[in-house]
C-alpha positions as MATLAB code, in Angstrom:
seq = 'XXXXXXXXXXXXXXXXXXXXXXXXXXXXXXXXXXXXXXXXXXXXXXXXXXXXXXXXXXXXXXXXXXXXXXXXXXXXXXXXXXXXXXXXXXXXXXXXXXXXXXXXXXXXXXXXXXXXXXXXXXXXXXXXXXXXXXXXXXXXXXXXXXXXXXXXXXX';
ca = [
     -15.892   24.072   -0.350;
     -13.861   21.520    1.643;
     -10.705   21.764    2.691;
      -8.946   17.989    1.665;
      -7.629   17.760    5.258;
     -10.778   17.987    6.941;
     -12.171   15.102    4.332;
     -10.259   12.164    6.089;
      -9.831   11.222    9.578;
      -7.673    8.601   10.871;
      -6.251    6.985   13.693;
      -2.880    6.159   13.681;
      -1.458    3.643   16.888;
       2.328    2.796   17.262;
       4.561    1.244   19.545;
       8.183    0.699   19.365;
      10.631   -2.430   21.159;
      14.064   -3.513   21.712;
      15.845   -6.941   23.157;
      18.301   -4.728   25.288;
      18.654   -0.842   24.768;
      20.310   -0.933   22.509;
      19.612   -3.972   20.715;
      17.914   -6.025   18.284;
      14.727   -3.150   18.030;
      11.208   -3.615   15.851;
       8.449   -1.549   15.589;
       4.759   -1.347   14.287;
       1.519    0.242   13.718;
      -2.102   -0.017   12.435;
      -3.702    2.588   10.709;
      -7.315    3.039   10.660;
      -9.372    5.101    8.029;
     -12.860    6.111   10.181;
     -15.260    6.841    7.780;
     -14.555    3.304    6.061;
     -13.383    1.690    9.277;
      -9.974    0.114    6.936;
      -6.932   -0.650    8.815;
      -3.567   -1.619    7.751;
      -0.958   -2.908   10.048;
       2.738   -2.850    9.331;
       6.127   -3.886   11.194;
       9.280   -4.231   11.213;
      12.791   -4.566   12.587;
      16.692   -3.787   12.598;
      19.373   -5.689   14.257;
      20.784   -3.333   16.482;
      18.702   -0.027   17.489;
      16.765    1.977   20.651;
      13.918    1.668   21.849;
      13.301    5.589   21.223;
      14.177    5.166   17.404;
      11.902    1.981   17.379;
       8.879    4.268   18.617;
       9.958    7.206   16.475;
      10.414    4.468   13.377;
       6.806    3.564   14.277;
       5.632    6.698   13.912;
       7.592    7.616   10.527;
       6.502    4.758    8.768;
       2.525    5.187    9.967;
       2.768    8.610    8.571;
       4.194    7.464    5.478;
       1.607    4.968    4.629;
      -0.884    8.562    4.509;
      -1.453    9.077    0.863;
      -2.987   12.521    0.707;
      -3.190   14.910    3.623;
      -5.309   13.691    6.602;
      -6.295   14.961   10.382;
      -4.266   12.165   12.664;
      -5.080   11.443   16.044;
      -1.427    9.566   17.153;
      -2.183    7.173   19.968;
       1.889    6.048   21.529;
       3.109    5.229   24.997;
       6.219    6.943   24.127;
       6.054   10.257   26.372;
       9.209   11.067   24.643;
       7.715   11.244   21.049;
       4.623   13.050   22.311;
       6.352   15.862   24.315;
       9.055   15.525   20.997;
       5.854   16.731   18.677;
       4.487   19.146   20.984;
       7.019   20.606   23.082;
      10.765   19.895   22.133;
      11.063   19.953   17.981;
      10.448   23.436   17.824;
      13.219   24.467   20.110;
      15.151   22.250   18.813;
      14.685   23.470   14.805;
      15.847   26.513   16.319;
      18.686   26.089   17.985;
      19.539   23.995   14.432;
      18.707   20.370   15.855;
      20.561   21.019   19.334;
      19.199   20.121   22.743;
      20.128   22.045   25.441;
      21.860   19.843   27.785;
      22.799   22.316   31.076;
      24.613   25.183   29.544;
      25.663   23.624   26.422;
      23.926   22.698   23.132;
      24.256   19.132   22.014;
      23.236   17.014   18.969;
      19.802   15.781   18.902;
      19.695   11.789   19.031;
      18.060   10.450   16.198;
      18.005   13.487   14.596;
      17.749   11.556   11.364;
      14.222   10.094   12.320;
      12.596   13.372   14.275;
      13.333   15.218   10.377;
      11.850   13.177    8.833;
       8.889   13.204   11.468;
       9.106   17.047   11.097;
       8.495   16.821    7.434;
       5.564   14.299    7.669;
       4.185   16.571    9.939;
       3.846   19.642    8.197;
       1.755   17.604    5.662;
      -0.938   16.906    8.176;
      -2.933   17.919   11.338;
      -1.695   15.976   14.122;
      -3.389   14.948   17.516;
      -1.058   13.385   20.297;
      -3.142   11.101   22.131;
      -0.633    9.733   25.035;
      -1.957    5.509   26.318;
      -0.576    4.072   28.868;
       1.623    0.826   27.435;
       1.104   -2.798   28.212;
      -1.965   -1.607   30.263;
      -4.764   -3.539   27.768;
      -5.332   -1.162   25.600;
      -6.317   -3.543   22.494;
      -4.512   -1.073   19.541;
      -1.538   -0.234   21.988;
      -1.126   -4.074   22.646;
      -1.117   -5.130   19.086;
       1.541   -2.598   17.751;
       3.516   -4.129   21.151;
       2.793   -7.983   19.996;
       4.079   -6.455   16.402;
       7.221   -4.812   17.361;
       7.992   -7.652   19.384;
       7.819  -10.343   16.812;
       9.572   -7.988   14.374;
      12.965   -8.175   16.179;
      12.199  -11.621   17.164;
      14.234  -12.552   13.770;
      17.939  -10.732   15.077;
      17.954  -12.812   18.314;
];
């Protein structure tokens, strides 16, 4: 018997902008289904954000799209939402969504977005694949070209 999760593998690639940090922020992905080789690409954009919610946005919404569980290789440039998935989040459920900033315990930014992530999460296997950005990688480039023209609209 098969276990639904090892049934489906896809490839999920983000990236996440902003005009300024903060400013006018998009995001986008493509998602590709391997056994049928379908992709959907999606973007989009808020007036005034981060470039570290834009990735994590990227991310969320990619996830989202996943209609059943699946095993998810997550290809980003953003070092800070791989090491969030695989090192940080768990400390920081812990200590009750507080980073440890020297001796003292502060809030998590965009704590809204990395619960969310941690929710998505628990309904599939994830992979963190870490590319290196604007370096021609052809999936990495296109989420980039995506979450560019997404924000494009608030300037």
């Amino acid at each position: 018997m098969s276990d639904a999760t090892t049934d489906f593998e896809v490839h999920l690639f983000t990236d996440g902008a902003c005009s300024g940090n903060p400013g006018p922020g998009g995001w986008g992905f493509i998602l590709r289904h391997l056994p049928t080789g379908k992709e959907i690409e999606k973007s989009g954009g808020e007036r005034e954000s981060t470039n570290n919610r834009m990735e994590l946005q990227a991310v969320v919404e990619g996830l989202s799209a996943l209609k059943r569980p699946c095993r998810v290789e997550l290809f980003t440039d953003s070092v800070y939402v791989g090491k969030g998935i695989s090192e940080w989040m768990s400390k920081w459920k812990s200590n009750g969504w507080k980073r440890r900033e020297g001796s003292k315990l502060k809030p998590v930014k965009n704590e809204d977005l990395w619960r969310q992530l941690d929710e998505l999460i628990t309904k599939h296997q994830i992979k963190y694949t870490r590319v290196a950005g604007h370096s021609g990688h052809p999936e990495n480039d296109r989420c980039d070209e995506m979450a560019v023209e997404a924000y494009q609209k608030y300037l």
